[in-house]
N, C-alpha and C positions, 0 to 999 in steps of 0.2 A: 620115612622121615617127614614130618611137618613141614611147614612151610618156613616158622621160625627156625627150625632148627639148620635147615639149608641155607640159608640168608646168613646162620653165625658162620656156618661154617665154608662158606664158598668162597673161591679167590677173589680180593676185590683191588682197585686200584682205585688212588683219589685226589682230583685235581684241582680241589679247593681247600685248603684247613689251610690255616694260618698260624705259624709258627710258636711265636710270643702268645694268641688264644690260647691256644693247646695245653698251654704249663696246666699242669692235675693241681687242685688244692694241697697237695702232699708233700707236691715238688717247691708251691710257690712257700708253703713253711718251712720246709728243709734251708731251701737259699734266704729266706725273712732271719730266721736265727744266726744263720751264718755270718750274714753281712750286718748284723745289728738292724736292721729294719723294720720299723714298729706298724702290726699290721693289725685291721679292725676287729681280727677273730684270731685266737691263737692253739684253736685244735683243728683236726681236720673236717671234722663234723661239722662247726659252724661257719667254718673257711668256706667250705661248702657253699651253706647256705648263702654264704655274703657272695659269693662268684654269682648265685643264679640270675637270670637276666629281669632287672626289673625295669627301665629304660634305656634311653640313649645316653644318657651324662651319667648316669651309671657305670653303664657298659663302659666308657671311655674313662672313671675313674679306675676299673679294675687292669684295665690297659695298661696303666698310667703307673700303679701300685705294680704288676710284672716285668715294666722293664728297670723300675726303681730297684729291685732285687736283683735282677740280673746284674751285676759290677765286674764281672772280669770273664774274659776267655772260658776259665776252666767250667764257670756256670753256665756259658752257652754252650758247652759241652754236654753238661750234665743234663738240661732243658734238653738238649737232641734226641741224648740216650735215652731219658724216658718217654719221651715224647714215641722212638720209632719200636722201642718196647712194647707201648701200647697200639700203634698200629700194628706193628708181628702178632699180638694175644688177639687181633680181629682178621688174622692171615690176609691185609693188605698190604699187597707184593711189591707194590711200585705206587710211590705219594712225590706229589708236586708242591710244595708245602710254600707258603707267601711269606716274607720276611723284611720286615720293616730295617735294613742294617744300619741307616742316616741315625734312626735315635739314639741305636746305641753308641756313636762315633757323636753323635752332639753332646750327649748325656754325660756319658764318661770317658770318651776319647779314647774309646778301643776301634784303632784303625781297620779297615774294612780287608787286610791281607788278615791279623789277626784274629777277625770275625770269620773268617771262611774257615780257615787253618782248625780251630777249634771245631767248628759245623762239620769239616771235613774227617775228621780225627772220630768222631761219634757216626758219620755216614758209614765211614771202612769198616769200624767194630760189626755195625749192623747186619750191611751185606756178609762178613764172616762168620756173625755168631748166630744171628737170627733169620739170617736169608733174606731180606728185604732191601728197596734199597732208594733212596731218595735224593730229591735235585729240587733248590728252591728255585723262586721266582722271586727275585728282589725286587721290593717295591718302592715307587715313589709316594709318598704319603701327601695326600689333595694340597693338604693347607700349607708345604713348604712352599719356598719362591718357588719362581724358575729356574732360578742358577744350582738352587740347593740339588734341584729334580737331576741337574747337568749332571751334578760330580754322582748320583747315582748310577744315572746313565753309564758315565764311565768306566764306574767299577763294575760294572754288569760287562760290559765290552772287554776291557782286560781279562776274567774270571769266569769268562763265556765256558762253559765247557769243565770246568773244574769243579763242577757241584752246583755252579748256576748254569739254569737254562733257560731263564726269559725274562726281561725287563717288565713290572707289571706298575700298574696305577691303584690305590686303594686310598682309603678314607670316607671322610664322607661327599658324600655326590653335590650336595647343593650347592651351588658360588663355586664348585672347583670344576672345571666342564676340561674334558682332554686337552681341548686345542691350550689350556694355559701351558701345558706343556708339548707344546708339539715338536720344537725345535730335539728334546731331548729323546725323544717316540723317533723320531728321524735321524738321528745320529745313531742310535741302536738297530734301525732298519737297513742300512746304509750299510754299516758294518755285516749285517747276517745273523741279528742276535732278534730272534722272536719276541714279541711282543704280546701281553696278555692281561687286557686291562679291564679293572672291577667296571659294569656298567648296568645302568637301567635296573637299579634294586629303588634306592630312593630318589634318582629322577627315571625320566619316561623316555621315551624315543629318541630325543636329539643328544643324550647322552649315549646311548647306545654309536649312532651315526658317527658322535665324535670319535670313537671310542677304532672304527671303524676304521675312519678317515685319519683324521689326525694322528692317532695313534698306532695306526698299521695293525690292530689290534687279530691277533690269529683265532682266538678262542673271545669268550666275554664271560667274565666273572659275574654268576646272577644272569644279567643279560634276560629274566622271565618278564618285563613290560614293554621286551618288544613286543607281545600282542595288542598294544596298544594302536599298532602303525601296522596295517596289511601291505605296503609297499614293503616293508622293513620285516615283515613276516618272509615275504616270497624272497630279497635278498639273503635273509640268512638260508633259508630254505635251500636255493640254489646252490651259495657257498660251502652247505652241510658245515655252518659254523659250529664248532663243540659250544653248548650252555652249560656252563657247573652249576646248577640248580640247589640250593641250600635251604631246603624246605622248612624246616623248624627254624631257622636265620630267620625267614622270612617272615613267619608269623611272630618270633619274637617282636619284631625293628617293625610289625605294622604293615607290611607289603600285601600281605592277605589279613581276614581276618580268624584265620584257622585254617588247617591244617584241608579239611573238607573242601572248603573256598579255596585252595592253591587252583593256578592256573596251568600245573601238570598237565593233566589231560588234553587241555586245550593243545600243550605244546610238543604233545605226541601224534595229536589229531591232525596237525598242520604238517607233520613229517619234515618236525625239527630235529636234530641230534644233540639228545640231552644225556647229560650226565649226574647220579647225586651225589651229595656231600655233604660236609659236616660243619663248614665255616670257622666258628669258633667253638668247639664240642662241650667242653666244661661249663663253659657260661650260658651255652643254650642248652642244659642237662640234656646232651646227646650225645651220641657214636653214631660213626657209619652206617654199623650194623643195626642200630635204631632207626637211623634215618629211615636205611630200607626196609627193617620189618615193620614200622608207622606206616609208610604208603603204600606198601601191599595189602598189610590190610584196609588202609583209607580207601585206594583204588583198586581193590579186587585184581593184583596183578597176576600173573603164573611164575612159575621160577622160567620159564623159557624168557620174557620179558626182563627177570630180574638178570638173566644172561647177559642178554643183550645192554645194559647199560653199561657193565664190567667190560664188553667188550668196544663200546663207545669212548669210555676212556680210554682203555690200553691204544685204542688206534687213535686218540687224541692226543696222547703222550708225547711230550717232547726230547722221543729219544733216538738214537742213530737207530738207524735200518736194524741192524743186525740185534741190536738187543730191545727193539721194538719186538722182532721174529719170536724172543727167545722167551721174551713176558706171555706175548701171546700161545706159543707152544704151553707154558707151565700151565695157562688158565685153564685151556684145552681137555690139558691133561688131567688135572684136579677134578676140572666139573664132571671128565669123563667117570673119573671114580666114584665119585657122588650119587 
């Protein structure tokens, strides 16, 4: 078996992709006709195209255009179902998926028991029909207030356990730094609800530190310019902080300037604990499964390495003891077949 061919086919788990990203061009035409929704390209072929990432106000109109589609319950259903369809056809076993709930409850006033209820209705099919099984990470999106970030908080604390499992920070980095929300990172710590916040993709170290501090943050989203700061190398070092590392994200949005230039290596060299991932897959023409057969070949990995990061995740997973044990036995088991 080749190298590609191991990488399609190995158990993977993934702690970065983004919910609302994720919608396939298929999906977001399915839900555009439904809902009368007039969109730039009206086949799947050049829907395509129009997703591919060509900047940042781009990137954030097609954003913008997915949750504009999304209008009711039964579409965040349907968004779920294919969304963990397509992780089950890359046999990853357990995904941590990021989920913006505030826009949909600003947008169109679908209340956030409503938004799970539906989320949750599409997790249970999965785990029964596909074997897979997922928990988001509801986020607070940079540029709301503070108060807006509170009532997310909240509902991350009530909903703790029922298909969420950690209060996260997302958006863009610049002018929004943790501490704007720190009061809301500490009401979620307070209570026992983990913390898991985007940092150090487009700013550098003190976003990380906030990210840290302020935000009680367990993992970091991106989190690769902490090599900028070797105090901040040897603290995550220490802590064996999980990095969700989003390598094609990265070279999309400018952080490296290719895929070669990623600072992987460095952050394997320094005996970080990294994880990959896919961020937002459609828009950065990716999969998982791409991600890692791209840096096996970029970096000359082995499948033994490409083990070990499936296994980074699973032990970074925010899941009880007992079905952390049962992830990790399936992986075990699989690769043993392999």
């Amino acid at each position: 078996m080749n190298l590609d061919t191991f990488i399609a086919a190995m158990p993977k788990v993934e702690l970065h992709v983004h919910l609302e990203g994720a919608v396939r061009p298929e999906t977001l035409l399915k839900l555009a006709r439904k809902n009368n929704i007039d969109l730039p390209a009206h086949t799947v072929e050049d829907l395509a195209r129009w997703y591919t990432f060509v900047n940042f106000p781009h990137f954030v109109d097609i954003y913008i255009k997915i949750s504009e589609c999304i209008q009711t319950p039964d579409d965040l259903e349907l968004v779920t179902r294919e969304f963990l369809e397509g992780q089950a056809a890359q046999n990853i076993l357990y995904t941590e998926a990021t989920y913006t709930a505030y826009t949909h409850f600003h947008q169109k006033g679908i209340s956030f028991a409503d938004q799970m209820a539906a989320i949750n209705r599409a997790r249970h099919w999965a785990e029964q029909t596909l074997g897979v099984k997922l928990n988001l990470i509801v986020d607070i999106a940079r540029e709301v207030t503070p108060e807006q970030g509170m009532l997310t908080a909240d509902w991350v604390i009530a909903h703790h356990g029922d298909g969420v499992a950690a209060l996260g920070l997302g958006g863009y980095e610049v002018g929004n730094p943790p501490e704007k929300f720190a009061d809301a990172f500490d009401k979620a710590h307070q209570a026992g609800v983990p913390c898991v916040l985007h940092a150090g993709e487009t700013e550098g170290p003190a976003s990380i530190w906030g990210a840290l501090g302020a935000g009680h943050s367990i993992r970091l989203g991106h989190g690769v310019r902490c090599i900028e700061d070797d105090r901040l190398v040897h603290e995550l070092r220490a802590r064996q902080t999980v990095l969700e590392v989003c390598p094609t994200s990265n070279v999309c949005l400018g952080v490296v300037p290719s895929l070669e230039a990623h600072m992987l290596p460095r952050l394997l060299a320094e005996g970080l604990n990294v994880t990959i991932n896919s961020d937002d897959p459609p828009m950065f023409n990716t999969t998982l499964t791409q991600e890692f057969q791209r840096c096996a070949a970029a970096f000359g990995w082995t499948r033994e390495m490409l083990e070990r990061f499936t296994y980074n995740a699973a032990q970074g997973a925010l899941l009880p003891p007992g079905e952390k044990a049962a992830l990790m036995a399936n992986i075990q088991s699989q690769l043993a077949r392999l």
